[in-house]
C-alpha positions in Angstrom: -6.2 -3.9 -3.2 -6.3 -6.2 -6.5 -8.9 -3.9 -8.6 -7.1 -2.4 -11.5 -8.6 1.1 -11.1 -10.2 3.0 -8.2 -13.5 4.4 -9.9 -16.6 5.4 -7.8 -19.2 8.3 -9.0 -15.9 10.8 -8.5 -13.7 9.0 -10.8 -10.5 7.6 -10.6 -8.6 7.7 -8.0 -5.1 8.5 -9.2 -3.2 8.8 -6.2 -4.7 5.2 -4.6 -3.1 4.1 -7.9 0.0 5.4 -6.6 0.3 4.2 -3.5 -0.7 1.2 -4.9 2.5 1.4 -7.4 4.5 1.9 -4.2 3.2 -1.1 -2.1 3.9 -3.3 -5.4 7.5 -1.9 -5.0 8.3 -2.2 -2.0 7.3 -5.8 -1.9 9.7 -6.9 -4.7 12.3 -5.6 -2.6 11.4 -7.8 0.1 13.0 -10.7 -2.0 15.7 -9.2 -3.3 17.6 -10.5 -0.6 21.1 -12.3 -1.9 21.6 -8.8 -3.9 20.7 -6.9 -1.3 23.1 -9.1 1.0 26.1 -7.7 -1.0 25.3 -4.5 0.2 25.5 -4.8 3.5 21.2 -4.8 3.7 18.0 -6.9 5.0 15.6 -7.3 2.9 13.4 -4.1 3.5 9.7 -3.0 1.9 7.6 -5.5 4.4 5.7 -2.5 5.1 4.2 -2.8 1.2 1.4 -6.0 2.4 -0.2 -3.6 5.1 -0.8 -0.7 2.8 -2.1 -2.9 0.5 -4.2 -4.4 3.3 -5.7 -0.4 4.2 -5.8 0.3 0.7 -8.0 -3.0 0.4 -10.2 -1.6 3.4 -10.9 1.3 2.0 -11.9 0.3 -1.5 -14.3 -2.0 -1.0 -16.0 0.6 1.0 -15.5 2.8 -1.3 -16.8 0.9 -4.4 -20.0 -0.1 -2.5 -21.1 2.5 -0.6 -23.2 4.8 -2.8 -24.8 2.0 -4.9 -26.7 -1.5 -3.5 -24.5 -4.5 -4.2 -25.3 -8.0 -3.7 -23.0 -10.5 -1.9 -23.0 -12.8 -4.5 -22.2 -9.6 -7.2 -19.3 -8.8 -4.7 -18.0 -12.0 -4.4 -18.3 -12.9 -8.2 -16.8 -9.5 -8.8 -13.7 -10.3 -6.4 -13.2 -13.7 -7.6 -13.3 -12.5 -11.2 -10.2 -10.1 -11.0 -8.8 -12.5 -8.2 -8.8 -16.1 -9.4 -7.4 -16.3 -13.0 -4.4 -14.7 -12.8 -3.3 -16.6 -9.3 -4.7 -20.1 -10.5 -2.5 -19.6 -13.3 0.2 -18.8 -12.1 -0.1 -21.6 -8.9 0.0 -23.9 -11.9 2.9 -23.0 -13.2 4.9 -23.6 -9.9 3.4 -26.6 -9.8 4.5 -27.8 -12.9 7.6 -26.2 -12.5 7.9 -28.1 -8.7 7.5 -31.5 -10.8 9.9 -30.3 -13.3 12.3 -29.1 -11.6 11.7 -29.5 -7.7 16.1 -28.9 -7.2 14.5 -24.6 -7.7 12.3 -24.5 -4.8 13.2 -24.5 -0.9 9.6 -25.4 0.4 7.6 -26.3 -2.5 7.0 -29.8 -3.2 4.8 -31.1 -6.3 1.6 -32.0 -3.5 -1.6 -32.3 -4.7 -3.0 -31.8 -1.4 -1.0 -28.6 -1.1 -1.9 -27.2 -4.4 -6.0 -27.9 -4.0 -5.3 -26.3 -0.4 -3.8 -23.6 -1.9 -6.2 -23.2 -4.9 -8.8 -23.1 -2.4 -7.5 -20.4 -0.3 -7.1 -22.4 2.9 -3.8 -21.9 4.7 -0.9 -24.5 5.4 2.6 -25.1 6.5 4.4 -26.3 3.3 6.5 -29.1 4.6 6.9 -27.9 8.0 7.7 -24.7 7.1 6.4 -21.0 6.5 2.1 -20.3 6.3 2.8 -20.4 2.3 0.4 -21.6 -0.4 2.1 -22.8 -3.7 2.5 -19.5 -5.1 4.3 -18.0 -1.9 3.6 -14.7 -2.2 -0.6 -15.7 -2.1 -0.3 -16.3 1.5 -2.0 -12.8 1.5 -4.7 -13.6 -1.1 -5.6 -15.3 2.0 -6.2 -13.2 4.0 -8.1 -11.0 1.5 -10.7 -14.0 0.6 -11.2 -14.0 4.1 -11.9 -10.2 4.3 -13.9 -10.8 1.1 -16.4 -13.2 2.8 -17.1 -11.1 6.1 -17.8 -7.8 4.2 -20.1 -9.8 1.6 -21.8 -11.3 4.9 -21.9 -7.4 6.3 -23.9 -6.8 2.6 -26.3 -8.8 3.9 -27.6 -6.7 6.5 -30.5 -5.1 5.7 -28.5 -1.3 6.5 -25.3 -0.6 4.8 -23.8 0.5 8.1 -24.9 -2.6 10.3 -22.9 -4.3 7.8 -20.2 -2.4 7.9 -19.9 -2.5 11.6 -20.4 -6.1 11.9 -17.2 -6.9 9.5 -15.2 -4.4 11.3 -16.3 -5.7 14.5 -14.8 -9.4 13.5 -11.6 -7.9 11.9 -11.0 -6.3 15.3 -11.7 -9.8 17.3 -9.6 -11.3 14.9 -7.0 -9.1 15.6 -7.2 -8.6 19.1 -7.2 -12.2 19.5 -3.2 -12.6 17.9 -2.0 -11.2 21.7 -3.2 -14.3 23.3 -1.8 -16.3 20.1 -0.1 -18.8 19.3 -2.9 -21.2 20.0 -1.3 -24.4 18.9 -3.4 -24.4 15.6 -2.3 -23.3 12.1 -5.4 -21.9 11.1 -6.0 -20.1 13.7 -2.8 -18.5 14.4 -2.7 -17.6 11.0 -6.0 -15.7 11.2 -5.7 -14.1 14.7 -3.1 -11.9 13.4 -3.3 -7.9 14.0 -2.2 -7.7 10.2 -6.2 -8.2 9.8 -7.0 -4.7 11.7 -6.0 -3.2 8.8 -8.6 -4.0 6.3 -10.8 -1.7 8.7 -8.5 0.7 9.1 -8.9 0.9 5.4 -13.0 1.1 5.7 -12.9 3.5 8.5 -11.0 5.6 6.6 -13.1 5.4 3.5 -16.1 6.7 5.9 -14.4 9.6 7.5 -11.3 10.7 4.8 -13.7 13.9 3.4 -14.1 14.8 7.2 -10.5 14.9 7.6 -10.0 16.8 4.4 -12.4 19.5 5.9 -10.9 19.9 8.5 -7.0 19.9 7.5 -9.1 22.6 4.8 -9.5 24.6 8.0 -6.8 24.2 9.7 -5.0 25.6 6.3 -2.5 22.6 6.1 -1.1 23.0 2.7 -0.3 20.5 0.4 3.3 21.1 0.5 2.8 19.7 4.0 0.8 16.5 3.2 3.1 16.0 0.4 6.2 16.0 2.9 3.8 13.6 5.6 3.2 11.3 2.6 6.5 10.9 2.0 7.5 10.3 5.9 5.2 8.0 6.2 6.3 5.9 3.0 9.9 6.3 4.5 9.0 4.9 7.6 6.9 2.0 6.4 10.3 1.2 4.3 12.6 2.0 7.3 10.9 0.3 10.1 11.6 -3.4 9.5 15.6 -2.0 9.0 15.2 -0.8 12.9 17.2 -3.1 15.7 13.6 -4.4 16.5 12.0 -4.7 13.2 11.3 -8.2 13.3 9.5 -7.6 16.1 7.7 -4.5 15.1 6.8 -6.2 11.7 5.7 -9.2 14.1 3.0 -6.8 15.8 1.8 -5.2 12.6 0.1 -2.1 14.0 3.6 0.1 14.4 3.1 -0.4 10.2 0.2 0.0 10.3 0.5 3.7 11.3 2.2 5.1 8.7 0.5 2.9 6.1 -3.1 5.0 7.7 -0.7 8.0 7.7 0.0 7.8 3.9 -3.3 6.7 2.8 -5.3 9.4 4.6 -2.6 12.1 3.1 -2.8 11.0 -0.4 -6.9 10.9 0.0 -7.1 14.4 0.9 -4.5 15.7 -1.9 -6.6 13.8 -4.0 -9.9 15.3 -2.7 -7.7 18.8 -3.4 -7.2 18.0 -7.0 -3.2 17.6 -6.4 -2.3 14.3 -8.1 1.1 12.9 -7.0 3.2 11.2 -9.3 0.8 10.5 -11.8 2.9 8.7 -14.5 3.3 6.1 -12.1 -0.5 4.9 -11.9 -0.2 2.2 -14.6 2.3 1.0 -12.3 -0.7 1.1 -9.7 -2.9 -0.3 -12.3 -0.5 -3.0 -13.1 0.2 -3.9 -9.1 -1.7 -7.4 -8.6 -0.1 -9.1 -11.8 3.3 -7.3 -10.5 2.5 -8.7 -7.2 2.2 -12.4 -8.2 4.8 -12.3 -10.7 7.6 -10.9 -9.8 8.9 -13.7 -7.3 9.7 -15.5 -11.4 11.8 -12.8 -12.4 13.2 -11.9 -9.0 14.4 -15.3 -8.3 15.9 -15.6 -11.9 17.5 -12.5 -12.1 19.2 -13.7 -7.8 20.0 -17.4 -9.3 22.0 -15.9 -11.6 23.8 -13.2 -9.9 24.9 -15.8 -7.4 27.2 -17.4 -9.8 28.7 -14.1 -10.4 31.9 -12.8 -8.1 30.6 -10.4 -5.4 30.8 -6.9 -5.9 28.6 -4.0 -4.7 28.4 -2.1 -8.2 27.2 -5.7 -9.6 24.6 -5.7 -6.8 23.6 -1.8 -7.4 23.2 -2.8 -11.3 21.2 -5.6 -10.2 
């Protein structure tokens, strides 16, 4: 999910880098909700956290299965291109919180919650949403989570065992949300179905040239994925807009779907040699420090227009 390229002994993969660009997208929409109020919409793009999840899956598989790596190599390497950037920027909304607390809804100036959140350990901020400081790292938590269990699976003295042990707790993980909530924070935050996806993602890495074989002989064209890529990015956006979104965003798996859909499509394409939208993968490369930052310039850009008259063409230029 947060590597800046996809590179593995066949190169980079442009079109992960794509979808990547997508997900990134799609997020920021998610919390353009006064503009998008004017319009008449929900906020929509929720479906941008679980491809990122899948893509996650399916890279760390990826990057590790056709060379040994340590679990501390893996871990350093994770916390390397993980850490700065978010400890950074949890520091400035912390200052900014003691500064200025009147621009934040949840966020107080606790030191409790920003070592919590520094620490990647979930919390309710002030009785509120599962947020750390930086609101939007609520799913770096999830990935340091995912981090530790595959570096515990690269442990195991076969690459497989490993593999099937960490996919074995992200299912129990996951399967546990239907008898949730549990009365506990932590655990309800981790018992979600949301943490499926990460193998989804490594299943896929495992079994995506098979699939390409045999779409091969089945001769389904890449005009065809091309179209099923773009469903399933249209229904990833147009799920959570459905009269049960909440719901179906609640359950995670119906976005799941599409997200496996989309990834799986834009693997074999790749596999093909057809690169989609390829002046869009700096974009890609670009999508963690788009991820983190964007809530600054998304929630200047909506204080403002709020003090504006409302009007639809404002909102479209917006």
């Amino acid at each position: 999910m947060w590597q800046s390229t996809v590179r593995a002994g066949d190169g980079k993969l442009d079109n992960i880098q794509v979808l990547r660009a997508i997900a990134a997208i799609m997020v920021v929409f998610v919390h353009l909700d006064m503009v998008e109020a004017t319009l008449g919409l929900v906020p929509f793009g929720y479906g941008g956290v679980d491809l990122f999840f899948e893509i996650s899956g399916f890279i760390m598989v990826y990057t590790t299965m056709s060379r040994s790596v340590s679990p501390t190599k893996f871990l350093a390497n994770r916390i390397t291109r993980i850490v700065p950037v978010y400890y950074l920027l949890t520091l400035v909304v912390f200052a900014l919180a003691i500064a200025a607390p009147n621009l934040f809804r949840h966020t107080s100036a606790s030191l409790m919650d920003l070592v919590r959140s520094l620490l990647f350990v979930p919390f309710r901020k002030n009785g509120g949403p599962m947020q750390p400081t930086l609101f939007v790292g609520w799913t770096l938590n999830y990935e340091m989570l995912f981090y530790v269990l595959f570096a515990v699976g690269l442990m195991f003295k076969r690459y497989r065992d490993g593999l099937l042990f960490t996919g074995a707790v992200l299912v129990v993980l996951g399967a546990l949300s239907i008898f949730a909530p549990f009365g506990n924070d932590l655990a309800d935050f981790y018992t979600s179905p949301r943490m499926l996806e990460f193998g989804i993602g490594m299943a896929i890495a495992l079994v995506h040239r098979q699939i390409a074989d045999i779409l091969t002989r089945a001769r389904i064209s890449d005009l065809v994925l091309k179209a099923v890529l773009a469903a399933a990015i249209a229904m990833l956006v147009l799920i959570p807009l459905t009269p049960n979104g909440t719901k179906l965003l609640a359950m995670a798996l119906p976005m799941a779907l599409p997200a496996t859909i989309a990834l799986i499509a834009a693997l074999v394409l790749q596999d093909r040699g057809v690169r989609i939208a390829p002046r869009t993968t700096l974009v890609g490369d670009a999508s963690y420090s788009l991820y983190l930052t964007h809530p600054f310039a998304v929630q200047a850009l909506q204080k403002f227009y709020v003090r504006l008259p409302p009007s639809p063409i404002l909102a479209l230029l917006f």
